[in-house]
N, C-alpha and C positions, 0 to 999 in steps of 0.2 A: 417413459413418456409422462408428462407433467398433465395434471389435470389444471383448466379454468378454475380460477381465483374466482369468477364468481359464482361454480358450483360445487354441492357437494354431492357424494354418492346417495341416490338416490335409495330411499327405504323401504321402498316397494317396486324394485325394476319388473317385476312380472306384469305390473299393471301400467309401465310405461309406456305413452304414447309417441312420446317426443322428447325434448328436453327440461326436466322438472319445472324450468322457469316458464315454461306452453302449457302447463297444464292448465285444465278448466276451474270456476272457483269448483263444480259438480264432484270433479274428478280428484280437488285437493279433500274435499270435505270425505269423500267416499273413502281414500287412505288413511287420512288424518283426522277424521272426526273436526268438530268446532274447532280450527285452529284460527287466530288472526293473520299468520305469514304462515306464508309455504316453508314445513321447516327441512326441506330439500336444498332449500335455495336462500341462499346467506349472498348478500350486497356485499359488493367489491369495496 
């Protein structure tokens, strides 16, 4: 099975709510620290 072009594997699925691109900015910062982009989630 082929994954969405515009996800990637998510780097913390323990803490997934939904689909990377859902998350909150609360819940990117809590994974990722200071990021500017969700780095789960790469644009098509």
């Amino acid at each position: 099975m082929r994954k969405s072009k515009g996800t990637k594997i998510c780097k913390h699925p323990e803490r997934l709510k939904g689909k990377p691109g859902e998350c909150s900015p609360e819940q990117i910062k809590e994974c990722h620290g200071k990021v500017v982009e969700h780095p789960c989630v790469k644009e098509k």
